[in-house]
C-alpha positions as CSV (number, residue, x, y, z in Angstrom):
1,X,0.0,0.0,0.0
2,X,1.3,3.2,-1.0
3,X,1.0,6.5,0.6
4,X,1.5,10.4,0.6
5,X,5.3,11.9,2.0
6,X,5.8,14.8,3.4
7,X,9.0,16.3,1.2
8,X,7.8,19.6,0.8
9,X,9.7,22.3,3.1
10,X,8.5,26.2,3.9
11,X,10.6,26.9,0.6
12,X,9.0,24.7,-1.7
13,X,5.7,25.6,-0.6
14,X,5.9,29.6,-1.6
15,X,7.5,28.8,-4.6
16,X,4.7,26.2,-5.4
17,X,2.6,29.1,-4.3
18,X,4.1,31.8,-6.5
19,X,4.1,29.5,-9.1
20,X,0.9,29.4,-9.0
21,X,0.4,33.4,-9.0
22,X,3.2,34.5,-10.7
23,X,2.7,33.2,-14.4
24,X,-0.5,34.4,-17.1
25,X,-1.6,37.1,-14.7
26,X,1.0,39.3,-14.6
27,X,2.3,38.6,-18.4
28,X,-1.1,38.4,-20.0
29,X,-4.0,39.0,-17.5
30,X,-2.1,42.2,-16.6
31,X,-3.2,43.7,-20.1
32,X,-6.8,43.0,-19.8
33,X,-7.0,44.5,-16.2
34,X,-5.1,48.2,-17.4
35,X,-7.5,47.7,-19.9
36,X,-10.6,48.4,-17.6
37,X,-8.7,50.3,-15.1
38,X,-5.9,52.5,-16.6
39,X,-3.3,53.8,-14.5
40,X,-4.9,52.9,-11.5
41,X,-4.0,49.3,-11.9
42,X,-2.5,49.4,-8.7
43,X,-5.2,49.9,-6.9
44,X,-7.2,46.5,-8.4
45,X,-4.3,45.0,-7.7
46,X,-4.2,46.2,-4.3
47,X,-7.9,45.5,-4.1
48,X,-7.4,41.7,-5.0
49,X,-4.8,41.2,-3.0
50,X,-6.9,42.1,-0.1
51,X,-9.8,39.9,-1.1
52,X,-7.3,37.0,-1.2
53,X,-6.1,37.7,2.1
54,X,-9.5,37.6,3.5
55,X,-9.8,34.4,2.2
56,X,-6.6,33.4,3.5
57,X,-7.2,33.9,6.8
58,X,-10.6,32.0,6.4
59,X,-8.6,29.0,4.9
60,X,-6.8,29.4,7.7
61,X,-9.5,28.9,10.5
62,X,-10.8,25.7,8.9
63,X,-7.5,24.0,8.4
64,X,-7.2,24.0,12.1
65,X,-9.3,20.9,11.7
66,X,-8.3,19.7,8.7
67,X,-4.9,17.8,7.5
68,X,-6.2,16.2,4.5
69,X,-5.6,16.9,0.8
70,X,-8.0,18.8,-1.1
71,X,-8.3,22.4,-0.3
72,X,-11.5,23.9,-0.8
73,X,-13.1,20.6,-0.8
74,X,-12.0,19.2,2.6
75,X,-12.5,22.3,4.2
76,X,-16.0,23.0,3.4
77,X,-17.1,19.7,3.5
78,X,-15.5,19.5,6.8
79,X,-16.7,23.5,8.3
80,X,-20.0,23.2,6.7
81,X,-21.7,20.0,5.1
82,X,-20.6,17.4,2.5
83,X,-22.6,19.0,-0.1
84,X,-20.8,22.4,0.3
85,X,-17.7,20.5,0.1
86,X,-18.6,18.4,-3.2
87,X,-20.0,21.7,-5.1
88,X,-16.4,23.8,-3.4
89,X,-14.4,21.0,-4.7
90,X,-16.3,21.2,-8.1
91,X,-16.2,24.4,-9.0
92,X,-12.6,24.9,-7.7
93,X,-11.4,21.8,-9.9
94,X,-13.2,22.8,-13.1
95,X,-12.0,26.9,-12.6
96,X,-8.3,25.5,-12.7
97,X,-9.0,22.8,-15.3
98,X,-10.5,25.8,-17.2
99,X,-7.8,27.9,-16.5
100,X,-4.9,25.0,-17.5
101,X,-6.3,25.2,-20.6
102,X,-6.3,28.9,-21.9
103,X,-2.8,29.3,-20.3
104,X,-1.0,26.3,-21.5
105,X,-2.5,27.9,-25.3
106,X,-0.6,31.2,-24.3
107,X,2.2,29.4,-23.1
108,X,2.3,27.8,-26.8
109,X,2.1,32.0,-28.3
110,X,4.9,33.0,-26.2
111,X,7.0,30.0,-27.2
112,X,6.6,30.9,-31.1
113,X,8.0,34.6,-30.1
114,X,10.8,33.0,-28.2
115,X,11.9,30.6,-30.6
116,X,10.9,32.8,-33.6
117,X,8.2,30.0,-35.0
118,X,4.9,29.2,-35.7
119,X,3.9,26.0,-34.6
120,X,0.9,25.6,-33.7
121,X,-0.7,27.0,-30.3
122,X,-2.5,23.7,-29.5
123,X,-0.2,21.2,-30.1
124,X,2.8,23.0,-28.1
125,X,0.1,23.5,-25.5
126,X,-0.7,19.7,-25.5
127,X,2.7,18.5,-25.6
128,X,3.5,20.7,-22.8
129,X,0.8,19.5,-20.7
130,X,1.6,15.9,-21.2
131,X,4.9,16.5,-20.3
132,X,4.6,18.4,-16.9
133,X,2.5,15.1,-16.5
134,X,4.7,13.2,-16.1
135,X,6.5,15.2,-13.9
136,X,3.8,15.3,-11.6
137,X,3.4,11.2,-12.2
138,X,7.0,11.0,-11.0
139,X,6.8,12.6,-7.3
140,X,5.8,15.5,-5.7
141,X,9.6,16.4,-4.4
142,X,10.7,17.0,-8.0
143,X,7.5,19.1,-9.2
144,X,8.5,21.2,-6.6
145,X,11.7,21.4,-7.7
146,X,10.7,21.9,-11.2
147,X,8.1,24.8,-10.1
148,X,11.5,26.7,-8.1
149,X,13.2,26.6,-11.2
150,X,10.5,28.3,-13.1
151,X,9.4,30.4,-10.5
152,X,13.1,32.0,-9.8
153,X,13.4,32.6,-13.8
154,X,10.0,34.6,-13.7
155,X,11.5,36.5,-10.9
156,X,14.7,37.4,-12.8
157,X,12.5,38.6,-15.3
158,X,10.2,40.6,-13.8
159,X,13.3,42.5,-11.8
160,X,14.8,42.9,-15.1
161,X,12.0,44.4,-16.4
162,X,11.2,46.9,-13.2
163,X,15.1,48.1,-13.2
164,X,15.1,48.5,-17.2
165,X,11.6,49.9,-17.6
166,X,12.2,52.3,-14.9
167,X,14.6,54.6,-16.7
168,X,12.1,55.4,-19.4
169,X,8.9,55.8,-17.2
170,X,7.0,58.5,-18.7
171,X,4.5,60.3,-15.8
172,X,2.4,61.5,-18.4
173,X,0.9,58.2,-18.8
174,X,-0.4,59.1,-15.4
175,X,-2.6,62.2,-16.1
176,X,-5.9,60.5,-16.7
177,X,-5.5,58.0,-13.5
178,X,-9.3,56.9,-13.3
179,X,-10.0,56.6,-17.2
180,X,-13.2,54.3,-16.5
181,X,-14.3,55.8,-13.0
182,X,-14.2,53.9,-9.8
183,X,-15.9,51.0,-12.1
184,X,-13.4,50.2,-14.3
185,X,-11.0,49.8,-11.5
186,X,-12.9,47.6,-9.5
187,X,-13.5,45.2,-13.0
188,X,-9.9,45.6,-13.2
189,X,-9.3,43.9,-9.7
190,X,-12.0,41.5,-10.7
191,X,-10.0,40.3,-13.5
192,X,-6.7,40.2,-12.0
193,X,-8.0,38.2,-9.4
194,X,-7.4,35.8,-12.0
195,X,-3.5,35.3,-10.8
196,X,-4.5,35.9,-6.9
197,X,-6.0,32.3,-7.0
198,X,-3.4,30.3,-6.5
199,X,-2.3,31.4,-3.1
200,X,-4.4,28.3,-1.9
201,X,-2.8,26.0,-3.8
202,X,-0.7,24.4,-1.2
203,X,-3.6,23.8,0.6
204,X,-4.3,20.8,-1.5
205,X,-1.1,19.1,-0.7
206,X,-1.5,19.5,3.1
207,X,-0.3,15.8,3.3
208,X,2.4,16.2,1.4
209,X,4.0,19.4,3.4
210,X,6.7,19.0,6.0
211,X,5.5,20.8,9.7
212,X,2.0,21.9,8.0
213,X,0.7,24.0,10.7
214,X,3.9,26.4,10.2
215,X,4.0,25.7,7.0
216,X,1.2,25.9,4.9
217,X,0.0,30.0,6.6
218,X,3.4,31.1,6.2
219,X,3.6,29.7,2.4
220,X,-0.2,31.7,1.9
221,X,1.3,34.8,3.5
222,X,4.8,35.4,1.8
223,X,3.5,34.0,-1.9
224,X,0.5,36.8,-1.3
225,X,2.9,39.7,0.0
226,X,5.5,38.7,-2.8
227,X,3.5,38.3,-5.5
228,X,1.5,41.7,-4.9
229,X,4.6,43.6,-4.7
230,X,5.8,42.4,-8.1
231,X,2.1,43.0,-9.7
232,X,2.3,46.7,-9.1
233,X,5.7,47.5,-9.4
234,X,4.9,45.7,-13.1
235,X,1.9,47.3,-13.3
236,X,2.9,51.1,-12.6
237,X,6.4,50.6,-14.8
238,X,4.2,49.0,-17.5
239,X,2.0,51.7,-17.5
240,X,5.1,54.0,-17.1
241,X,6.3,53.2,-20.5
242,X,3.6,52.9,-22.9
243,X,0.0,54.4,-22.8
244,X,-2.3,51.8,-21.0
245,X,-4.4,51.8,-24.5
246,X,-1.7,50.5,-26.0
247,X,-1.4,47.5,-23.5
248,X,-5.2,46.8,-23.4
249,X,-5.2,45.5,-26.6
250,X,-2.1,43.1,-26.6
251,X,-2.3,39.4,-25.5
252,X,1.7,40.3,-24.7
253,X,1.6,43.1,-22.8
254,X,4.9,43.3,-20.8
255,X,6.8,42.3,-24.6
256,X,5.0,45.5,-26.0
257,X,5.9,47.8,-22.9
258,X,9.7,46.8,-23.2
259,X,9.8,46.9,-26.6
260,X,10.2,51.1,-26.5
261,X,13.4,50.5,-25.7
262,X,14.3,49.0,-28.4
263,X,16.2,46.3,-26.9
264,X,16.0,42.7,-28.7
265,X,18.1,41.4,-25.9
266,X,15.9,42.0,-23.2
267,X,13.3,41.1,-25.4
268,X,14.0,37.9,-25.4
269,X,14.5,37.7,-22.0
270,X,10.9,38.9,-21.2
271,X,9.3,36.8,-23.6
272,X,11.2,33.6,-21.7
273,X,9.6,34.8,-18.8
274,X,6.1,34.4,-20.3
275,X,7.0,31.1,-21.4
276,X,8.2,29.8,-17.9
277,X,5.4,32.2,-16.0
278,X,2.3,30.2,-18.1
279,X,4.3,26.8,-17.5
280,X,4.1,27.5,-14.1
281,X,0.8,28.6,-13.6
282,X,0.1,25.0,-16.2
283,X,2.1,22.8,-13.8
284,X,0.6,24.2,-10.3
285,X,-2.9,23.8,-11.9
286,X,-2.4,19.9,-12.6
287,X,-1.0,19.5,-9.7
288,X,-3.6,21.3,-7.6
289,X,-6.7,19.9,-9.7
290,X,-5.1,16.2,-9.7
291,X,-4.8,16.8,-5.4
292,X,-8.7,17.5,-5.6
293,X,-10.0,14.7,-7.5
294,X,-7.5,12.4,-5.4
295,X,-9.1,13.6,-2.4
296,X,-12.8,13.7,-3.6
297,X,-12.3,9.8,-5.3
298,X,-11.1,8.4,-2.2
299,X,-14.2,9.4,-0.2
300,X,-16.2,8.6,-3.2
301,X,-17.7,11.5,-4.1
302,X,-15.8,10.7,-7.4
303,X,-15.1,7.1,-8.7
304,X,-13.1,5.6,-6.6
305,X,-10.3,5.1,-8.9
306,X,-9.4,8.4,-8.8
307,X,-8.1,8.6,-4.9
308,X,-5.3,5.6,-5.9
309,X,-1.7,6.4,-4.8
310,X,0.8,4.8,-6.9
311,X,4.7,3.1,-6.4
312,X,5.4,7.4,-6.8
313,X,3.3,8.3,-3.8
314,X,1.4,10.2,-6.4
315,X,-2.2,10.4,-7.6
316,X,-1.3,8.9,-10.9
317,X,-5.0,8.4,-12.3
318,X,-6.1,12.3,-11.1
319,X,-3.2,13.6,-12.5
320,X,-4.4,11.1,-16.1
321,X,-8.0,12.9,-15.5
322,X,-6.9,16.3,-15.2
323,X,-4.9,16.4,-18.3
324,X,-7.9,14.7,-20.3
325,X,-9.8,17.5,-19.6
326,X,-7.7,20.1,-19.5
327,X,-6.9,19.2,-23.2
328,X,-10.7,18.7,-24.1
329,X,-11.1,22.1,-22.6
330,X,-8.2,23.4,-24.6
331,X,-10.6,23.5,-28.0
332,X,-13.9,24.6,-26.4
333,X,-12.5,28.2,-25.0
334,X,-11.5,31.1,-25.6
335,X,-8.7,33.1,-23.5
336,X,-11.0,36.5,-22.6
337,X,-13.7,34.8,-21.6
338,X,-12.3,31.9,-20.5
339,X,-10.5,34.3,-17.7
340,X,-13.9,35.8,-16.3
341,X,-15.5,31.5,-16.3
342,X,-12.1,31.1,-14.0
343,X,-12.4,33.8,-11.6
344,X,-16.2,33.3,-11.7
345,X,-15.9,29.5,-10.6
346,X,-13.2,30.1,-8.3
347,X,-14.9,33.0,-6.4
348,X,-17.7,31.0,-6.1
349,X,-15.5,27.9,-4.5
350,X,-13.8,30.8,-2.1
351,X,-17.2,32.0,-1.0
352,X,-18.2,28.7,0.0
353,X,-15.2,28.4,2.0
354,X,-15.7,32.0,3.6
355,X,-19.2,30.5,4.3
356,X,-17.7,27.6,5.8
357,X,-15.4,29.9,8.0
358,X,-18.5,32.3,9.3
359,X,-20.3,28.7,10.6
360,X,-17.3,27.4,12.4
361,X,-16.4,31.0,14.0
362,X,-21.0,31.3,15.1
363,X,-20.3,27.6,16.7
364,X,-16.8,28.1,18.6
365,X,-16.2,31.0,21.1
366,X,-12.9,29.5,23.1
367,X,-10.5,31.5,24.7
368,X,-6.6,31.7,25.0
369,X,-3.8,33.2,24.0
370,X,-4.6,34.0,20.7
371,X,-8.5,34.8,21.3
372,X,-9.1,36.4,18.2
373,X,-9.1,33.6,15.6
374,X,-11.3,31.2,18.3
375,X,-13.8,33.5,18.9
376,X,-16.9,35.1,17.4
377,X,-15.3,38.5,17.3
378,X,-13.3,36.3,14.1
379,X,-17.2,36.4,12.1
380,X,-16.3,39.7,10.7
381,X,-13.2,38.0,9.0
382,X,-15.7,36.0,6.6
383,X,-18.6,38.2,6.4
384,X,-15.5,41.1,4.7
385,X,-14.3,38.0,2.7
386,X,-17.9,37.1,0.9
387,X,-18.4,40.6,0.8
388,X,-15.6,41.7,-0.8
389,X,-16.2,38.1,-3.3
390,X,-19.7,39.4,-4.2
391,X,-18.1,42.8,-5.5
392,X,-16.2,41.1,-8.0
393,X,-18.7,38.6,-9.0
394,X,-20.7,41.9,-9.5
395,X,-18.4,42.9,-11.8
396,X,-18.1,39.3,-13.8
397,X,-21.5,38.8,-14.8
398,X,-21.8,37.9,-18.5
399,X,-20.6,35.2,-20.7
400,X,-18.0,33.7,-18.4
401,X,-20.1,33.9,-15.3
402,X,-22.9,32.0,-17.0
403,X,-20.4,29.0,-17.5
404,X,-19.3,29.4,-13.9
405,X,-23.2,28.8,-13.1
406,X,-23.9,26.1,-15.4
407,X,-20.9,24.4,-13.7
408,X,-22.7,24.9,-10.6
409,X,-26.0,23.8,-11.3
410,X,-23.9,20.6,-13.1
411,X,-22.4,19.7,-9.6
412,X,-26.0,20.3,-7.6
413,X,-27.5,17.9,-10.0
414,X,-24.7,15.0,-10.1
415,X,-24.4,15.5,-6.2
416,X,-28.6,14.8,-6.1
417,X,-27.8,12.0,-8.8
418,X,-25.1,10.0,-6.7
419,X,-27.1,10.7,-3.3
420,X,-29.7,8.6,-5.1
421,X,-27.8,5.8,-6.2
422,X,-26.0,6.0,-2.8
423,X,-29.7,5.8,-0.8
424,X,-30.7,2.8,-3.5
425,X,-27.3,1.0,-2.7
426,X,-26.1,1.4,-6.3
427,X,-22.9,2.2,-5.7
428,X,-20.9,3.0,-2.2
429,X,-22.2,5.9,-0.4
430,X,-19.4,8.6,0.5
431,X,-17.3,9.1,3.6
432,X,-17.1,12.0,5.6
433,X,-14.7,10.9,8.0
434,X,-12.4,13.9,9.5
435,X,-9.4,13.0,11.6
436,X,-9.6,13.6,15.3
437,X,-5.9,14.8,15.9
438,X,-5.6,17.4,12.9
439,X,-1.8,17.7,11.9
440,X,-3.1,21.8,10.8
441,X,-4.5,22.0,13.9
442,X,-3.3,25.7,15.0
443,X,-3.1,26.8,11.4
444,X,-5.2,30.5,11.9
445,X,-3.1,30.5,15.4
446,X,0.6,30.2,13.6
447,X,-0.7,32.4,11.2
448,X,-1.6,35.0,13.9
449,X,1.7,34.4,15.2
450,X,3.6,34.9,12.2
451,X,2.0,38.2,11.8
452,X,3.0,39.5,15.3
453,X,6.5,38.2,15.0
454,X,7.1,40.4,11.6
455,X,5.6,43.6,13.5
């Protein structure tokens, strides 16, 4: 019988982290967001950041009881009811699988401008997904150490392109600084929220991290404060360069911004960067989405050969199932709307989770050291975390969002579907077993912790 190792250290964790964020938000996503918001990018990036925070925190209540993989999914299913769990889990896994899809495409666009070809976009995109496959198949320990690798070439890039770009910032770019009111920079934040998502994504490998409670709210923290710093330092030099029309309209953005200096160079070295920044965001997403389907087939929520381990320690048939639909996904979207279906699902899974969070903090008023986090004092935590969720779902509705809810209503009626087989004795009904002695158990309290020690 094989099982799950813990390999990965603090380290590994925020890189897995900023792998996650650090990829086709800030070297595509980043155009569509100045789009709506002009030079106040900063703000909707500031904006997101908090929303993800809030969010944070809420993961981190839950996981207290919790040390199980699948993220959203245990954790609601846990704070708040199976069903909560099973549509979380849902709508999480199908937002990334969505997600996997469009950037591994983009991935294949930046390739052809790196290499100077014109293969095509779906076949590099496939190729590359089978391949970081593999890599998944093969153990956790060396995904991580494939995601460091990209992650510390994104960050060369991006501090290439802050200390180059700032020499020819132009503040004139700056004079009209709320282009679409108020509104446009609140859709902005809505859409950049696209990269924000994956600070939970070493929450679905809580059985695989080394020291979790430390671990795992320390990893959301730094990838969070990291990432948002680079975002609008690239956002305001960006901006700086070239008028924010200009970047609107390019699925490149940050290759268009350098390119006024006229540098070939440093062209190349940006356009690597979008190649390793969408393989990253490719690789986390398998291995996020594979962590969910493990966890949701071995309580049988899914089939049940989906929560197998193999000789690897990895979830070898999730990680088979993510791909297949990540690549059937691949010819069904397209990138701009594909991006609002994402964040739409996504929000959705995180507002289940802030739900989750608000029942556990009404039913648990302890107190001790750290008071705070155990007590109902902690319900306005959530209630700012949906709220702030609701805003930029407000801001989402359309095409995308409709997908988001037809995934939704497609998890409410398979849920109702398997319950009935279940009651008939058709197949096996689902567990819901939670451990007693959680491994996470003072997740929100190290958190807390962390936060007073860097006061």
């Amino acid at each position: 019988m094989y099982g799950l190792k813990r390999t990965i250290t603090l380290f590994d964790a925020v890189m897995i982290n900023l792998g996650a964020i650090i990829g086709a938000g800030i070297f595509v996503i980043i155009g569509i967001a100045i789009g709506d918001a002009g030079p106040s990018i900063f703000i909707s990036i500031f904006v997101s950041a908090i929303v993800a925070m809030f969010t944070g925190i809420c993961f981190s209540r839950i996981a207290m009881s919790v040390a199980k993989e699948g993220g959203a999914y245990e954790y609601a299913k846990s704070a708040l009811s199976p069903f909560a769990g099973f549509v979380g889990g849902w709508m999480w896994m199908f937002g990334n699988i969505i997600a996997i899809a469009a950037v591994s495409l983009s991935l294949g666009g930046y390739a052809n401008v790196l290499l100077g070809t014109s293969f095509p976009k779906v076949a590099f995109a496939v190729g590359t997904i089978l391949a970081f496959a593999l890599v998944n198949i093969y153990g956790i320990k060396n995904s991580a150490k494939t995601i460091t690798f990209l992650v510390l070439i994104n960050i060369v890039v991006l501090v290439a392109f802050i200390a180059f770009g700032i020499g020819a910032f132009r503040i004139v770019n700056f004079a009209d600084m709320f282009p679409n009111g108020i509104g446009g920079t609140l859709l902005g934040a809505s859409i950049i929220f696209f990269a924000f998502t994956g600070f939970s994504r070493v929450t679905t490998i809580g059985e695989e991290v080394i020291d979790p409670e430390r671990t795992i709210p320390r990893a959301i923290i730094i990838s969070i404060a990291i990432s948002t710093a680079f975002y609008i330092a690239i956002g305001l030099v960006a901006v700086g360069l070239v008028p924010y029309g200009v970047l609107a309209h390019s699925s490149a953005p940050l290759s268009i911004a350098i390119a006024v200096l006229h540098n070939n160079l440093l062209g190349s070295l940006i356009a690597l960067g979008g190649v390793t920044a969408t393989a990253g965001v490719t690789f986390t997403g398998i291995l996020g989405v594979s962590r969910v389907f493990f966890a949701m087939g071995r309580d049988r929520e899914l089939p049940g050969f989906l929560g197998s381990i193999d000789k690897f320690s990895t979830p070898r048939n999730a990680i088979v199932v993510t791909v297949a639909l990540s690549i059937v996904f691949m010819v069904l979207v397209s990138f701009g709307t594909i991006v609002e279906a994402s964040n739409s699902a996504i929000l959705i899974a995180y507002g289940i989770v802030d739900i989750a969070a608000l029942n556990v903090a009404l039913k648990e008023d302890r107190s001790g050291k750290h008071s705070f986090i155990y007590s109902r004092r902690f319900v306005a935590v959530p209630v700012l975390a949906l709220a702030s969720i609701g805003m930029l779902l407000a801001y989402l509705i359309g095409e995308g969002f409709s997908i988001a809810f037809g995934l939704a209503v497609a998890a409410m009626l398979f849920y109702a579907f398997r319950t009935i087989l279940s009651n008939n004795k058709i197949v096996k009904p689902a567990t819901a077993v939670v451990p007693k002695h959680s491994e996470v158990r003072t997740f929100g309290r190290i958190a807390l912790r962390f936060l007073h020690q860097k006061r």
